[in-house]
VEXDREN-2710 file (C-alpha; in Angstrom, 1 decimal):
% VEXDREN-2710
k/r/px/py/pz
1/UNK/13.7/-13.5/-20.5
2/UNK/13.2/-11.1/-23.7
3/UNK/11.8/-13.5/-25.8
4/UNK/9.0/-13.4/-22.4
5/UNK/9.1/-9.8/-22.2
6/UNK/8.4/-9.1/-25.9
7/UNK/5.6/-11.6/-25.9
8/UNK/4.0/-8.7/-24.3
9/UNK/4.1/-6.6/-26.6
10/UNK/3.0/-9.3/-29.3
11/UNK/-1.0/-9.4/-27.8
12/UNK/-2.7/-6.4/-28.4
13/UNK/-5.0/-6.2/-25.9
14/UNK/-1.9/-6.7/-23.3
15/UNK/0.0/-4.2/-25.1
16/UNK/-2.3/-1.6/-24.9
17/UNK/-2.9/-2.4/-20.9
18/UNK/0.6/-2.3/-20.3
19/UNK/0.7/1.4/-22.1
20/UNK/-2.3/2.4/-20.8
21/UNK/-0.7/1.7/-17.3
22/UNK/2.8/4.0/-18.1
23/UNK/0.5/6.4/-19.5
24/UNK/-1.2/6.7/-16.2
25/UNK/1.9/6.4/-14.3
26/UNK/3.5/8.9/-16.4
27/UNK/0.7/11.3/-15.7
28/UNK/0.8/11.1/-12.0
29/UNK/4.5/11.8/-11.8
30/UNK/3.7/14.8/-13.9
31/UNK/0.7/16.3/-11.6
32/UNK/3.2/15.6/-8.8
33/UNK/5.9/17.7/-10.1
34/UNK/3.3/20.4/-10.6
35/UNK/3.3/23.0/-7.6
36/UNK/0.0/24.2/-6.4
37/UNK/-0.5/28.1/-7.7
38/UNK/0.3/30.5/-4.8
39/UNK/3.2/28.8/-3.2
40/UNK/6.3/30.2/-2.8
41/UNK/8.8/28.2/-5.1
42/UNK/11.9/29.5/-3.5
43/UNK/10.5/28.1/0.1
44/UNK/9.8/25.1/-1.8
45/UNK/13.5/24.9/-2.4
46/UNK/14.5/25.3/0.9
47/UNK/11.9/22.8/2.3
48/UNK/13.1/19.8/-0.1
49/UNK/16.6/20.2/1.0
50/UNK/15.7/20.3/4.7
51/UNK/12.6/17.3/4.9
52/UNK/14.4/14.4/2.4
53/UNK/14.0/11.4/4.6
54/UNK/13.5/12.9/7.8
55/UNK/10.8/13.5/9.9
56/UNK/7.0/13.5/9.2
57/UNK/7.6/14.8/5.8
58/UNK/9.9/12.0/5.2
59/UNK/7.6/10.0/6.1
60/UNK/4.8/11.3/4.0
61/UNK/7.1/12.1/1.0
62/UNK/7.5/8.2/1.2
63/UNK/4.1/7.5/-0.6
64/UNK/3.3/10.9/-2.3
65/UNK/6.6/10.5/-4.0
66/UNK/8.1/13.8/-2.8
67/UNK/5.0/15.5/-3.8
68/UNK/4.3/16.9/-0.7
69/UNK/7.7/18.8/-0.3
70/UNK/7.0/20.4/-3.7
71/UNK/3.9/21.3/-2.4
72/UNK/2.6/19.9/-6.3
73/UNK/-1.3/19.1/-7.4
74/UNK/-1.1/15.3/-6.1
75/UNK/0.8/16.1/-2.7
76/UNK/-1.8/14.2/-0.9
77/UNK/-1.2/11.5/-2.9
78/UNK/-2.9/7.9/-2.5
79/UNK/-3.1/8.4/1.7
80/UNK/-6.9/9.6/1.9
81/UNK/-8.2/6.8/0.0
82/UNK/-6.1/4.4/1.3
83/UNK/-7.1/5.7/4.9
84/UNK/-11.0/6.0/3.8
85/UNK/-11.1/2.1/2.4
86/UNK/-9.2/1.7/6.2
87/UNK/-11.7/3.0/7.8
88/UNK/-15.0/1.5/5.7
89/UNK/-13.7/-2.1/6.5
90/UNK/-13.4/-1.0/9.7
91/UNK/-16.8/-0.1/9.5
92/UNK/-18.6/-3.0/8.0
93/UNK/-18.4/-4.9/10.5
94/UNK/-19.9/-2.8/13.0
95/UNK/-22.4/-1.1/11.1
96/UNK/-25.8/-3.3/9.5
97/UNK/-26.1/-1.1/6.6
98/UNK/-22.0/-1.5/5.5
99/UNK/-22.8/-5.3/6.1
100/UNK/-25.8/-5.4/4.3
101/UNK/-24.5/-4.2/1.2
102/UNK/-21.4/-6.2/1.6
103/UNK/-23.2/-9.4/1.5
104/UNK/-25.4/-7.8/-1.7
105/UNK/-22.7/-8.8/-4.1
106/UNK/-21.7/-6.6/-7.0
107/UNK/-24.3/-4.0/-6.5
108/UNK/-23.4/-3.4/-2.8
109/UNK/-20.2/-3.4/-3.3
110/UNK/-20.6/-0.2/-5.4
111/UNK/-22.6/1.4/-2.7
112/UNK/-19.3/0.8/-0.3
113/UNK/-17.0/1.8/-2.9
114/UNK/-19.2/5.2/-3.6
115/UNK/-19.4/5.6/0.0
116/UNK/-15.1/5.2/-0.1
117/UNK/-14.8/7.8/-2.8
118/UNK/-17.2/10.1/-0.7
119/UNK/-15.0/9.9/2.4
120/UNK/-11.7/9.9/0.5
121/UNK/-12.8/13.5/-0.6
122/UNK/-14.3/14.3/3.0
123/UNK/-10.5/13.6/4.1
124/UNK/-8.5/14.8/1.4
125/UNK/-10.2/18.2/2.1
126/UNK/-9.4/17.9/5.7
127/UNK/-5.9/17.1/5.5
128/UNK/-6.1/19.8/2.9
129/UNK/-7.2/22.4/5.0
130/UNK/-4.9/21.7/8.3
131/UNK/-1.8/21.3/5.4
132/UNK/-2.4/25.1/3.9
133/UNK/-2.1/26.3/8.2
134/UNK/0.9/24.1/8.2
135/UNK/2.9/25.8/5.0
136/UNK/2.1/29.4/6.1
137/UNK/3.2/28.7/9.8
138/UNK/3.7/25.5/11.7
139/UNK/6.4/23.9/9.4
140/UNK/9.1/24.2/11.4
141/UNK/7.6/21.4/14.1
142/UNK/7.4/18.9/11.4
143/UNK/11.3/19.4/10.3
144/UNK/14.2/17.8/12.2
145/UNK/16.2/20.6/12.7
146/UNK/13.2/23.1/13.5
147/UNK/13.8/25.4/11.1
148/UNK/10.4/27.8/9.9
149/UNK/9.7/27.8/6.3
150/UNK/6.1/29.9/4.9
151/UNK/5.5/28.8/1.6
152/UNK/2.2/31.3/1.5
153/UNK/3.7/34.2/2.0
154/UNK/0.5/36.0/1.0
155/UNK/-2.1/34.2/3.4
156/UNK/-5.4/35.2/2.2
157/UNK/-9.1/34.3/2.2
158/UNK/-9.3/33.3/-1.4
159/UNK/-5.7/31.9/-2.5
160/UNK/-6.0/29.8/0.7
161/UNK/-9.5/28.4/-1.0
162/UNK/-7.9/27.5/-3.7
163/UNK/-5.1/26.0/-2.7
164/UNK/-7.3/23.8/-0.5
165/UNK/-9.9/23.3/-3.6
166/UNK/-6.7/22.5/-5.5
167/UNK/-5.2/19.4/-3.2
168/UNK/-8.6/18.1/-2.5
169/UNK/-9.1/17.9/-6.4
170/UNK/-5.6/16.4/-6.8
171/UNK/-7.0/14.0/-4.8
172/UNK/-10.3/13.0/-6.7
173/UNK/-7.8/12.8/-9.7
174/UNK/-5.9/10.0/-8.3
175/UNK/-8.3/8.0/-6.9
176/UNK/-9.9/8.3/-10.8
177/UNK/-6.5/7.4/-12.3
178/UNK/-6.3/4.3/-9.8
179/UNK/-9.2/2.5/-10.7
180/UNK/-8.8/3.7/-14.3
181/UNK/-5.6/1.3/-13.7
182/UNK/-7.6/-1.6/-12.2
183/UNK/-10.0/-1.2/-14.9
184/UNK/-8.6/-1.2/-18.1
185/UNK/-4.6/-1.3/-17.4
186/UNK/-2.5/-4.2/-15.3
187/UNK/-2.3/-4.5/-11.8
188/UNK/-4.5/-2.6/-8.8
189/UNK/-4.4/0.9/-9.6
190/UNK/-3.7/2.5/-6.3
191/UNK/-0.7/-0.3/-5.6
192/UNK/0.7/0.9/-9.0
193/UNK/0.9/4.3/-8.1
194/UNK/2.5/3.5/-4.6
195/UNK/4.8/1.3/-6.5
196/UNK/5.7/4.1/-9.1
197/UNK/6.1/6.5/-5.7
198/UNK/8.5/4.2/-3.6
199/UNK/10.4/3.5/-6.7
200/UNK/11.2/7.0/-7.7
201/UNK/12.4/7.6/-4.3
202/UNK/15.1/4.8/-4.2
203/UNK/17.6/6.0/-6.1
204/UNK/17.3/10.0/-3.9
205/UNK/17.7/7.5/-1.1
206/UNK/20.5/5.4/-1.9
207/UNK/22.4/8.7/-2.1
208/UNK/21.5/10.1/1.3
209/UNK/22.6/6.8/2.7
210/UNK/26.1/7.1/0.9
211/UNK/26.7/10.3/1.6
212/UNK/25.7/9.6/5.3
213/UNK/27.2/6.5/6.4
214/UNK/30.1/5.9/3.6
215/UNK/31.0/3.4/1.2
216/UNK/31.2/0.7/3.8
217/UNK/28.4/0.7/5.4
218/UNK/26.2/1.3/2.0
219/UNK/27.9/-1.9/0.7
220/UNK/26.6/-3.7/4.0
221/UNK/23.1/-2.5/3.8
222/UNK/23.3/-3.1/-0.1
223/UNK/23.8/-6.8/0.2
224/UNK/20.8/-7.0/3.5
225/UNK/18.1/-5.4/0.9
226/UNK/19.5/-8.3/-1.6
227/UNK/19.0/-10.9/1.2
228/UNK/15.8/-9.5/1.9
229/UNK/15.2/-9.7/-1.9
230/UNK/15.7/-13.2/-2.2
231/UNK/13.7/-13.8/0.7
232/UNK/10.7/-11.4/-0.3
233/UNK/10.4/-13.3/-3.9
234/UNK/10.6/-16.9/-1.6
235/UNK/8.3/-16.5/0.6
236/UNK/5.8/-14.8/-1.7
237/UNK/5.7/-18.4/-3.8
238/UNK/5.4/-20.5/-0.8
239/UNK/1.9/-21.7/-0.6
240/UNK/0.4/-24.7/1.5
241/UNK/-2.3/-26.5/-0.8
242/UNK/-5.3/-28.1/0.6
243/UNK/-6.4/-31.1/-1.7
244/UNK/-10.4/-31.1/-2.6
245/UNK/-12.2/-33.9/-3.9
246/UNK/-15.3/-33.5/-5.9
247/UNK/-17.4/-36.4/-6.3
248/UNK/-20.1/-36.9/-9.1
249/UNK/-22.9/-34.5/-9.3
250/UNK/-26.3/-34.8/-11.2
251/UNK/-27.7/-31.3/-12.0
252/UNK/-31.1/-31.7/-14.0
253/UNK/-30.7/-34.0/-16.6
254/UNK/-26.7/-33.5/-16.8
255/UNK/-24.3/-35.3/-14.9
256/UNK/-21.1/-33.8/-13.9
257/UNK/-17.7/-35.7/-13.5
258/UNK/-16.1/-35.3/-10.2
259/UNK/-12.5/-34.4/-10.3
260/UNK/-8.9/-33.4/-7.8
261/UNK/-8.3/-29.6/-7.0
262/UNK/-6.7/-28.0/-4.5
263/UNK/-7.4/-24.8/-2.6
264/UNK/-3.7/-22.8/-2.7
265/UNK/-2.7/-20.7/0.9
266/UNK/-0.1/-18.3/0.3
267/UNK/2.1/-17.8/3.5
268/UNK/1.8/-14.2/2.7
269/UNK/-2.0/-14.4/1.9
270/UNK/-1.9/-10.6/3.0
271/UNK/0.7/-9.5/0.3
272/UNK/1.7/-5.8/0.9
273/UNK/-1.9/-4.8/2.2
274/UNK/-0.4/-4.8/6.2
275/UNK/2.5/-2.8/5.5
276/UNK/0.1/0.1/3.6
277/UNK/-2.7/-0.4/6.6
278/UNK/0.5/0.0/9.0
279/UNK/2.0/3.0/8.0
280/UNK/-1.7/4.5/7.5
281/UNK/-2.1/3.9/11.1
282/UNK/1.3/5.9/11.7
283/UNK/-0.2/8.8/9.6
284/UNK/-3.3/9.5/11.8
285/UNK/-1.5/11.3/14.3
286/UNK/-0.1/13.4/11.5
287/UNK/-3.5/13.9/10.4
288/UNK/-4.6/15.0/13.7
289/UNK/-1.3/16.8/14.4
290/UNK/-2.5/19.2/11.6
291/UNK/-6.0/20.1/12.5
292/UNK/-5.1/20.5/16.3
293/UNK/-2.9/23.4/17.4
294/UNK/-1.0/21.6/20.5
295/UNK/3.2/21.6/20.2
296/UNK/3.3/18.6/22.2
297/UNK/1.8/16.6/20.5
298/UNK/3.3/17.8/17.2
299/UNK/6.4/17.7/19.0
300/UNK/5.5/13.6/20.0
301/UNK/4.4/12.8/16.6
302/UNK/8.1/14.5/15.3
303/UNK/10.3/12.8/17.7
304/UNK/8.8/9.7/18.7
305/UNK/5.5/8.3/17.2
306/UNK/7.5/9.1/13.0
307/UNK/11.2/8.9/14.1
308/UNK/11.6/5.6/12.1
309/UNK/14.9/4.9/13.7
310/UNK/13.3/5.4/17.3
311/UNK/12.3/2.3/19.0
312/UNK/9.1/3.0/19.7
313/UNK/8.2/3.4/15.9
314/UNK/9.4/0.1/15.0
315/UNK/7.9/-1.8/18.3
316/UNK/4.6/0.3/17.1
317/UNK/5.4/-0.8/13.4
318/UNK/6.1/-4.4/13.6
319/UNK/3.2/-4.9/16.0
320/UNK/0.8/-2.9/13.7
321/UNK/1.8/-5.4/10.4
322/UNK/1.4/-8.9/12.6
323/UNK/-2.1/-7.3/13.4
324/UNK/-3.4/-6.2/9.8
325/UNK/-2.2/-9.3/8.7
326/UNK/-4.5/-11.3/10.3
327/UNK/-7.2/-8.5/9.9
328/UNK/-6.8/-9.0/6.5
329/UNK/-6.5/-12.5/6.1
330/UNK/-9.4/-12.8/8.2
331/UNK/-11.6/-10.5/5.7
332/UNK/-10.3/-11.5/2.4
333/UNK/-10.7/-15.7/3.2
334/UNK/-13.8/-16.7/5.1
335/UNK/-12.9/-20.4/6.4
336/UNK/-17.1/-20.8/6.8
337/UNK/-17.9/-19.8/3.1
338/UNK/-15.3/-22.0/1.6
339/UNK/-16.5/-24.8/3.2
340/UNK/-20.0/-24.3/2.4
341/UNK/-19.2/-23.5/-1.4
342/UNK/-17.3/-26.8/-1.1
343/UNK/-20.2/-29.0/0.4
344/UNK/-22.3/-27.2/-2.0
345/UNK/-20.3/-28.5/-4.8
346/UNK/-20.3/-32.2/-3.2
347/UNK/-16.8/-31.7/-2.5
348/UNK/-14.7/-32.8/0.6
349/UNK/-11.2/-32.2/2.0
350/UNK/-9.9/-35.8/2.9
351/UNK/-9.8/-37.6/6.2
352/UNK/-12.0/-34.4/7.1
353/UNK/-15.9/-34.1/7.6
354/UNK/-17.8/-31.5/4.9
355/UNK/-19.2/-28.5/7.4
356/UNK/-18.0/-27.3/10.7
357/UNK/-15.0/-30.1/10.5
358/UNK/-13.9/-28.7/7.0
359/UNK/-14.4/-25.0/8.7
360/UNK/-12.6/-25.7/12.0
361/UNK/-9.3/-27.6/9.6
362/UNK/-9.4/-24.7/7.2
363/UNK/-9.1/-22.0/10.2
364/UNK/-6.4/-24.1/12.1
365/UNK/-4.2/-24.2/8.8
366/UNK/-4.8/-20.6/8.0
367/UNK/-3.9/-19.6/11.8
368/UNK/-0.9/-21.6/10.9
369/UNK/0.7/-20.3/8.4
370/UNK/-0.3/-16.7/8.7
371/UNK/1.6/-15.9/11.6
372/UNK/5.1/-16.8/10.0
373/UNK/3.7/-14.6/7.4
374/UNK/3.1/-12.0/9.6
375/UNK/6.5/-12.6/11.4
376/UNK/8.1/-12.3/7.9
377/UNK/6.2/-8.7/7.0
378/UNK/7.4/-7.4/10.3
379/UNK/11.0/-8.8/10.5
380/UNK/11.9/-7.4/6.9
381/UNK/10.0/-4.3/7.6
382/UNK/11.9/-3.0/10.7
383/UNK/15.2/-4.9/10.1
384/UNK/16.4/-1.8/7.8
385/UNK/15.3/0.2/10.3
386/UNK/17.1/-1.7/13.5
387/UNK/20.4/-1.4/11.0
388/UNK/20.1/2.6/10.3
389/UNK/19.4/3.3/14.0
390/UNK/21.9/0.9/15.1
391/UNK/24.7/3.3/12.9
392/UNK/22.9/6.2/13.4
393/UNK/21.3/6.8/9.9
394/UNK/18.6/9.3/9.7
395/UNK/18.6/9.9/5.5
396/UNK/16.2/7.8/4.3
397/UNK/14.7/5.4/7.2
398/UNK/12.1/3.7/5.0
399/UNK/13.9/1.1/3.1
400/UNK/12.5/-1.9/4.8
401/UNK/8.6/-0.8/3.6
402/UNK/10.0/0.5/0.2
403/UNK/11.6/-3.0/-0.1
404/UNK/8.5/-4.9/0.6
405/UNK/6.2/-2.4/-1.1
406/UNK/8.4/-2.3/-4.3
407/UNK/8.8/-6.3/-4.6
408/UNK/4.9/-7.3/-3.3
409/UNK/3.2/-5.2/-5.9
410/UNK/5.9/-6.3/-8.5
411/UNK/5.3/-9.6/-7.9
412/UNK/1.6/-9.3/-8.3
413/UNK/1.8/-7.3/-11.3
414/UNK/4.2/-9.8/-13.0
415/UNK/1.8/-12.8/-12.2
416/UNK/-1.2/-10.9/-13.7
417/UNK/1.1/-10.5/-16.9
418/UNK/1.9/-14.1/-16.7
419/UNK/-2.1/-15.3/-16.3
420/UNK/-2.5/-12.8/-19.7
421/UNK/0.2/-14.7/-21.7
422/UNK/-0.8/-17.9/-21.0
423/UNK/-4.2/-17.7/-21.6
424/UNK/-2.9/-16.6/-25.2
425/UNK/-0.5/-19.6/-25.0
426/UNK/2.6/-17.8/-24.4
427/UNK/5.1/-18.6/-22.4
428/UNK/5.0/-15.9/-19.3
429/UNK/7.6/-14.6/-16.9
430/UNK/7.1/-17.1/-13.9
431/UNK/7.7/-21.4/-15.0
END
């Protein structure tokens, strides 16, 4: 294994992805260290101590890193893209000009990803805005215990403009460093910086658990996240794999040899894209909680909607990954194009007609085994979860989605790696 990890470091162009990415990394954990100028750093204090793993803030702390408690320059973290690219898929679908430019190839597809930057900003200075009203006044509905925290004392015209300018920039700066990651480092930026976030907060978590629940219990929910280890990295190489045949082609004056492929169907085609669409689903109540005054329905969103040892958060959970799975199975593999591009190719699957047939067998296995991939997501989701609220452990609720989060994009990342090495013939990580 570190004859395989240093054959990294032997290719340059690898090497200087791989730093490129810790640089990156590195600088987003700085900016979200950073506190925004003009808020109170001893209320700061006070608010990290009251908010780890509970509540909304524990919940949004989960994917901003704890940047949000420390009120820093990236507290908004990765959410409002993640939400826009949500909602623009959402879109597409309904609205011609979104599926216009989808089926326009490379040069739509920059229209829709101009179109995600522009909302991302749109909602980063929304969330912005009802966050600064929130810190001066209404922080106490979104902590467990109730307790009111300002963290702008001085609540004025201009510091609360630049506060709001500051977050929303934080933002844009992000969303840059992400796709400067899925440009020229390893991996998909924005999944890389979750990663980074989740993974910071494990070992802050570990400790709340242990000083919460004791020795015994930590050692029991210690060797569940190992089972669900195991399980994660199993199920992420299972693949069903659909034989294609290619039979001789003549294109101009060249004839082409037909040859044996196969089309490869992960059983969790979906990766960690459900659990991210899930838990952005969660957030839009908080989103909403902030820009509308009501204490109900903050109080709702507190107690019930982001409790995530309340049953009705991991019913609403579990039921939200099964359907983003198939959402996003459903978008990223199009049963009709792939059996045009293979009939196009003078290909067939055997003992199945090229067309419709192909089409109709290609959606029947994909129905198939994406729905004990869904099942999978949702089970080691919420089984954390079911375990916490079964003993009555409120300190850090989000292991289950830190698990899969943490593993999925690891996995990813470690296969792009391996792809790199052995196109150079080295030997990668994975046999």
């Amino acid at each position: 294994m570190l004859e395989n990890f240093l054959n990294v470091f032997r290719v340059k162009d690898l090497r200087n992805k791989v730093l490129f990415t810790l640089l990156m990394v590195g600088l987003y954990q700085l900016g979200s260290n950073i506190p925004v100028p003009g808020i109170s750093y001893s209320q700061i204090h006070l608010l990290i101590q009251q908010s780890q793993g509970q509540g909304v803030f524990g919940f949004l702390n989960l994917f901003s890193g704890g940047a949000l408690s420390r009120a820093a320059l990236f507290g908004l973290g990765v959410m409002p893209y993640i939400t826009s690219s949500i909602i623009i898929q959402l879109l597409t679908g309904v609205i011609p000009k979104l599926s216009q430019w989808r089926d326009q190839g490379g040069a739509g597809e920059r229209k829709i990803t101009q179109t995600t930057r522009y909302l991302t900003i749109g909602l980063a200075l929304l969330q912005a805005t009802g966050l600064v009203f929130v810190f001066h006044s209404g922080l106490g509905i979104f902590l467990t215990n109730g307790s009111s925290l300002n963290l702008i004392p001085q609540f004025t015209i201009g510091r609360v403009a630049f506060i709001i300018i500051t977050l929303t920039a934080g933002t844009g700066l992000v969303m840059w460093m992400g796709e400067l990651i899925t440009e020229r480092g390893i991996g998909q930026g924005m999944s890389i910086l979750i990663f980074a976030n989740v993974v910071s907060s494990i070992p802050t978590g570990g400790r709340l658990i242990l000083d919460q629940a004791g020795t015994a219990k930590f050692v029991v929910i210690v060797l569940v996240v190992v089972a669900l280890l195991v399980a994660i990295v199993f199920v992420e190489q299972g693949q069903r794999r659909i034989p294609v045949v290619f039979a001789r082609r003549v294109v101009g004056r060249r004839m082409y040899e037909g040859g044996n492929t196969y089309i490869p169907l992960k059983v969790n085609q979906a990766g960690v894209i459900p659990i991210i669409f899930a838990s952005s689903i969660l957030y839009f109540p908080v989103l909403l909680s902030n820009i509308i005054p009501w204490t109900p329905l903050r109080t709702f969103v507190n107690n019930h909607l982001l409790n995530a040892t309340s049953g009705f958060y991991i019913l609403s959970y579990a039921l939200l990954i099964i359907v983003f799975t198939f959402f996003y199975v459903t978008v990223a593999f199009d049963p009709y194009q792939q059996s045009e591009v293979i009939r196009k190719q003078n290909g067939y699957i055997p003992t199945v007609r090229p067309g419709p047939p192909t089409q109709r067998y290609l959606t029947q296995i994909l129905n198939r085994i994406t729905l004990p991939g869904a099942l999978f997501l949702a089970a080691v989701a919420v089984i954390p979860s079911i375990l916490l609220a079964a003993w009555h452990i409120t300190s850090y609720p989000y292991a289950g989605t830190t698990i899969l989060i943490a593993v999925g994009v690891a996995l990813e990342t470690v296969k792009q790696v391996n792809s790199q090495l052995t196109m150079r013939n080295y030997r990668g990580f994975l046999k």
